[in-house]
N, C-alpha and C positions, 0 to 999 in steps of 0.2 A: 614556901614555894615548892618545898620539893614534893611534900606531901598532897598540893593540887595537882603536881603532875602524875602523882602513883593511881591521883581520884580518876582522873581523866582515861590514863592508862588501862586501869580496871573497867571501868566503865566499856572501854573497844572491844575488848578483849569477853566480855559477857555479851556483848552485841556480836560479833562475829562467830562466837561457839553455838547461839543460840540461833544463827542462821546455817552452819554446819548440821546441829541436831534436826532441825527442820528438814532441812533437805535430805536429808539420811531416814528420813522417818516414809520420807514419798517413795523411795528406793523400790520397796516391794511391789507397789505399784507403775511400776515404770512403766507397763502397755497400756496402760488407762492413760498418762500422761503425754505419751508417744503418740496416742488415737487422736485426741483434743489439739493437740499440736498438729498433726496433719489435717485433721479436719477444718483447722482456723488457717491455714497459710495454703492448704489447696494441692499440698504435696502428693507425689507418689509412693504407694504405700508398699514396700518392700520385704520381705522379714525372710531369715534364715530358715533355710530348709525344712530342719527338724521343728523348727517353733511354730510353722506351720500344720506341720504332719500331726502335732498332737493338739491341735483343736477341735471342739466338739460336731463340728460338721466338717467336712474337708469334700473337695471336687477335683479327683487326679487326671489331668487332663495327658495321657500318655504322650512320649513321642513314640509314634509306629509307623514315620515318614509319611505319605501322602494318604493316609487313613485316618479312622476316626477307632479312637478305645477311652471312654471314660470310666474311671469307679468312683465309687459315691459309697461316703461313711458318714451315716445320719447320727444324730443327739442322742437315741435311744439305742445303738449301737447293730441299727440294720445295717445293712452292707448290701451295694448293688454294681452292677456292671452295666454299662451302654454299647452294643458292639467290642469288638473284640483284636480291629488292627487287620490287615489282609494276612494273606496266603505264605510270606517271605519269612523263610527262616527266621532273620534280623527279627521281625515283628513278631514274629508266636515266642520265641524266645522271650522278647522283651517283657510279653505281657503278661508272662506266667513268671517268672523270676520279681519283677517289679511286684508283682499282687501278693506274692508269696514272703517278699524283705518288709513291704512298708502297709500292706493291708491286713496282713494276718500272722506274721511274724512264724510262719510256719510252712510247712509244706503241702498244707490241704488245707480248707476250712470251707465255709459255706455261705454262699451269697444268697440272702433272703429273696432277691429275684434279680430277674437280668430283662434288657430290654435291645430287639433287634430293631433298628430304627426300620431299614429295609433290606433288599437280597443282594444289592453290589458287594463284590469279593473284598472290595478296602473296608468293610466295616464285617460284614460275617467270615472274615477267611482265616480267624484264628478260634473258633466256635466250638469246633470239636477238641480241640487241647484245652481249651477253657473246662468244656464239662469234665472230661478225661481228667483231667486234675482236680477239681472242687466238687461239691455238689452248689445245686443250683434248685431253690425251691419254686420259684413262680415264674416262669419267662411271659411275656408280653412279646408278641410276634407280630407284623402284619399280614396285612388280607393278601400278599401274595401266595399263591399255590405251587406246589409244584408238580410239574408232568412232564411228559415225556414219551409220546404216544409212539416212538421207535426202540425202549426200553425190552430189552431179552433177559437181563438179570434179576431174576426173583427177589432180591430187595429192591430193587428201584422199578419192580410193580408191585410188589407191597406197598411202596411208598404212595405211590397214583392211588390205591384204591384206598388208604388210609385219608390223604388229602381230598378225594371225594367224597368221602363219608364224614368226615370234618365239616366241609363245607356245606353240606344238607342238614348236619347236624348244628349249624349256626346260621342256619335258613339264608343262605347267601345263593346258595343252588335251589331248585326246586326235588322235592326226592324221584321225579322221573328223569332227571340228568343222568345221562349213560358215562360222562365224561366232562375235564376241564377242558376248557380253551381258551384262547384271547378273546372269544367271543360271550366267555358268560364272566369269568373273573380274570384279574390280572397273572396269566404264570411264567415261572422261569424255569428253564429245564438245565442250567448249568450245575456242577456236580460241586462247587463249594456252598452253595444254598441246599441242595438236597444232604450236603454234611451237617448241614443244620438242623436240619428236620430232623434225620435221624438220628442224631445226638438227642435232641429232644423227644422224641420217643421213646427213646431208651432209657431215661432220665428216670431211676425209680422216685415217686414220690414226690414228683412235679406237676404242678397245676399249670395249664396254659390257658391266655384268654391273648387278644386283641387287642392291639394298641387303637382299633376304631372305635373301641369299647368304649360306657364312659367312667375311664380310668382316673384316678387320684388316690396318690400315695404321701398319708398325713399323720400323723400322731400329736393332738393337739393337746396332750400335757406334755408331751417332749418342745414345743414350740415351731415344727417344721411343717412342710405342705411339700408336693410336688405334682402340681397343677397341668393336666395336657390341654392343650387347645388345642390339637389336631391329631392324627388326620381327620377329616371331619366328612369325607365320604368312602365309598367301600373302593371304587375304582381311580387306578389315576392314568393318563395315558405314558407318565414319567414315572420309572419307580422311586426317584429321588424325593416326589411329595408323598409319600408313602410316611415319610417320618416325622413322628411328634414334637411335635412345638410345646415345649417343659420348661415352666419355671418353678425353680427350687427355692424355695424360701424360707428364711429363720432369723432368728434375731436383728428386725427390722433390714436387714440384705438376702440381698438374693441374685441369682443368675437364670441366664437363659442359655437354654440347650436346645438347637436346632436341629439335629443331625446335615443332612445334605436339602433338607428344604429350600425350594425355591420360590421366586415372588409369588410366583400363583398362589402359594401356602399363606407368605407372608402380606398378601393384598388382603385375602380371606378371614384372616384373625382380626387384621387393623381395621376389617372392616366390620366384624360380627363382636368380637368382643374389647370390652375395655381394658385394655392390656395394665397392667401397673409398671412402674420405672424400675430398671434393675441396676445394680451395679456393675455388672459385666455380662456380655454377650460371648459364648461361645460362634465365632461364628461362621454362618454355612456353609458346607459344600466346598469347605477347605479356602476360602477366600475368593472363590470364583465370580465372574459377574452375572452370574446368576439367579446368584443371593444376595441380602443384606443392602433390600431395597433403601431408600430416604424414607419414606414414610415409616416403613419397621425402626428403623435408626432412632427416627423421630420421637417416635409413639412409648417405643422402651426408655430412648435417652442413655444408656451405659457409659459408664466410665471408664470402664477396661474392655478389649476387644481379645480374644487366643485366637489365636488360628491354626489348626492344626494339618501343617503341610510338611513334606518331605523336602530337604537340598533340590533343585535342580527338578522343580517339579516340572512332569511331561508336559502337564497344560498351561506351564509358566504363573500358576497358582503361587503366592493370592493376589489374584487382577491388580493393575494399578488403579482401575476404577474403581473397583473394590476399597482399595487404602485410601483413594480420596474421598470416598463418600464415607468410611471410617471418621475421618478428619474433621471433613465438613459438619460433622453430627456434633462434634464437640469431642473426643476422643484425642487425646496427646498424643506425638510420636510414641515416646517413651512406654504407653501406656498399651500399646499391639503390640503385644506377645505372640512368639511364631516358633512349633514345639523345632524346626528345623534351626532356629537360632538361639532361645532360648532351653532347650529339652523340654525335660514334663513339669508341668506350670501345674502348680496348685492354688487354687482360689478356696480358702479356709474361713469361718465362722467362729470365734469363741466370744466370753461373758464378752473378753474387751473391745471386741467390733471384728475388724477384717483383715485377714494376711494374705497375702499373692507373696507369693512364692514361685522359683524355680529351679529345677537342678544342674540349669547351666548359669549362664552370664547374662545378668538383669543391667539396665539403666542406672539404676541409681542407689546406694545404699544405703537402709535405711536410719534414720536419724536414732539416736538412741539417750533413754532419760538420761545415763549417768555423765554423758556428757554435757549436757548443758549442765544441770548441778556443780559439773566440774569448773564447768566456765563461771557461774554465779559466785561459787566459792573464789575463785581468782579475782574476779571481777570485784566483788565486797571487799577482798582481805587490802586490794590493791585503795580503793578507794578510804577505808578506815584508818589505818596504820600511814598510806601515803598523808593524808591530811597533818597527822600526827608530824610525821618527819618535815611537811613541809612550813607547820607552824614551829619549828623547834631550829627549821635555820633560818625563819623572817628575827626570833627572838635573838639568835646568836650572834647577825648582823646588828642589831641594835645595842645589844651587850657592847659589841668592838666597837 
């Protein structure tokens, strides 16, 4: 007797170690495991800061309050900038310290190119600190001009005849044009866009082209693409359609980056090209209703939604129309991200799929392998050994 009870004994006790070693063997694998899991129950997908920072693609979606500043760290280890954050201490600050801790680890380094969506001060007003601190290899600019036909200071009519000769020179003017206007191309003559220019001028060792251009930035052994589908004419009467409609793609996910685009932009696309699904939407013009029609909603489908707006924004950004039609798309609460309640959100790419991330306070935490392992192991040891105990006091009963 006693010796079928040591058999029995042995026998658990080889069954239970051998689902310990199993479980301990998936261990190193835990975000492969973590992925499968969320993608089978539908979850939101969360992960710690840093484990997002060091994936092979990463989308920092700054907070710089009611502006727009994204950086982009692609698989082959390009590096790029989207706008720059406005004019406000708080924000140039922000986005030269933040690029300098978690993009380059240093105090200068160089961004293979940058892209100005358009000439509003919330997205070019931190431009000239940007260059001033980095270099900056290729900018991508739009077709807006600048002038200033009441200009007395010798670089801002340097600037007018450079922007002239530009424009002739990218056959947008004809070469008997004496001058820009609202009448031949779109310009602005405010002096945080002419800091732009002249940062880029000065820019030794800078290529500039157009974001009207037809632009694609892809490395297809690296696995990436970043596709524009707009602007898709030279003038716009808004300067907010000025800005490229980009989706960034890689390892079967991807996002979309709108800048400040509005429906006219997004009527245009849904309607001329076959957009593909992404998984999240940056999106436009800070949450306004002015973007992020139902049909764009529709046509992408995204899962996650950022909004990049400040506390207490002027224009009461982003619309509640805006967050219904978020909604209504198929978009969770939990799942609109807002850099004013969240901070700076990262949307990350590695082997094992996708991390959102952010540096403030998220929804949900994310689920983690070693705990359910922990709970398996509980859950076995309890069911093995109980069985045991509970056939050993039906026998004790019968004994007495």
């Amino acid at each position: 007797m006693v010796k079928e009870v040591c058999k029995h004994s042995k026998t658990r006790w080889i069954v239970f170690i051998s689902i310990c070693v199993a479980l301990a063997v998936t261990l190193p694998f835990s975000s492969w495991f973590e992925r499968k899991i969320y993608d089978t129950v539908g979850a939101d997908v969360y992960y710690d800061y840093q484990t997002a920072l060091a994936q092979d693609c990463v989308v920092h979606i700054l907070d710089v309050g009611s502006a727009d500043c994204i950086v982009l760290e692609l698989p082959d280890g390009t590096k790029g900038i989207i706008d720059s954050g406005d004019r406000t201490t708080a924000s140039r600050e922000h986005v030269i310290e933040y690029i300098q801790e978690n993009v380059f680890g240093s105090e200068t380094g160089t961004f293979d190119f940058m892209i100005l969506t358009h000439s509003d001060a919330d997205h070019c007003g931190g431009m000239e600190q940007v260059f001033d601190t980095f270099q900056i290899n290729y900018v991508y600019r739009p077709t807006i001009f600048y002038y200033k036909s009441t200009a007395t200071e010798m670089e801002q009519t340097q600037m007018n005849s450079d922007e002239l000769a530009r424009a002739k020179s990218a056959n947008f003017v004809s070469e008997s044009t004496s001058d820009l206007s609202e009448n031949t191309l779109k310009t602005v003559s405010t002096n945080v866009y002419f800091d732009f220019l002249n940062s880029v001028y000065n820019e030794p060792n800078c290529t500039v082209a157009y974001t009207s251009d037809d632009v694609d930035i892809q490395n297809s052994s690296a696995g990436y693409e970043m596709k524009f589908y707009s602007p898709y004419q030279l003038t716009y009467s808004e300067a907010n359609n000025y800005s490229p409609v980009i989706i960034l793609s890689y390892n079967n996910h991807s996002i979309a980056l709108v800048g400040d685009a509005e429906a006219e932009v997004e009527e245009y696309v849904v309607d001329n090209y076959d957009l593909p699904q992404v998984d999240a939407l940056k999106v436009g013009h800070h949450g306004s209703s002015t973007s992020s029609t139902a049909n764009f909603l529709e046509e992408l489908n995204p899962t996650y939604a950022f909004i990049s707006v400040g506390e207490n924004d002027t224009y009461d950004n982003p619309d509640e129309e805006t967050l219904d039609r978020l909604k209504a798309s198929g978009i969770s609460q939990n799942n609109i991200l807002q850099t004013s309640k969240n901070g700076d959100i990262l949307f990350a790419i590695g082997d094992m799929g996708l991390y959102i991330s952010a540096s403030g306070d998220v929804s949900i935490e994310p689920l983690q392998w070693w705990y359910v392992c922990f709970g398996i192991v509980v859950l076995s040891g309890t069911v093995i050994f109980g069985i045991r105990i509970k056939k050993q006091k039906k026998k004790k009963i019968r004994l007495n």
